[in-house]
C-alpha positions, 0 to 999 in steps of 0.5 A: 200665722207662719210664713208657709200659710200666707199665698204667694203673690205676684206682682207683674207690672211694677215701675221704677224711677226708670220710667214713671215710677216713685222708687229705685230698683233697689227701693221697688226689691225690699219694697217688694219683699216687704209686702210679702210679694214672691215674684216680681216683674219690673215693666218700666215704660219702654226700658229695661234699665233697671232690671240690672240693678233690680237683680244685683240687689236682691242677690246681695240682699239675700232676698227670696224674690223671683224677679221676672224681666219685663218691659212695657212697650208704647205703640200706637194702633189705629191712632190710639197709644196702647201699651203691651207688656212684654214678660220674661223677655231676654234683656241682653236680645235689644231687637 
């Protein structure tokens, strides 16, 4: 099968060691590539922290990965922790 016969996939919540997540930014990149995965969202636990890195890895690596900026943020709602993803979010705008 070419590559052009596979779908696209999408993963839009993915963890890094910036939260409770098992693998760097750069491990989640080429894991992520590895898998066949075109778009990623990085949705660490209440950070951004490692979209930075994230991104300047599948720069220098030449990685055909879209990554999308995420956060997952913990709240609280009528006494229970809820969390909400936030997707394409402007990481430089901390308000």
């Amino acid at each position: 099968m070419s590559d052009s016969q596979y779908a696209v996939i999408y993963d839009l919540h993915s963890h890094t060691t910036a939260s409770d997540g098992r693998l760097t930014p750069q491990e989640l990149v080429h894991r992520a590539h590895e898998m066949r995965v075109g778009t990623l969202a990085i949705t660490d636990h209440d950070s951004v922290a490692a979209i930075p890195a994230a991104r300047e890895e599948i720069a220098c690596a030449g990685l055909p990965l879209t990554l999308v900026n995420g956060v997952e943020i913990s709240t609280l709602w009528e006494n229970h922790e809820i969390h909400i993803v936030g997707l394409n979010i402007d990481i430089a705008h901390r308000r």
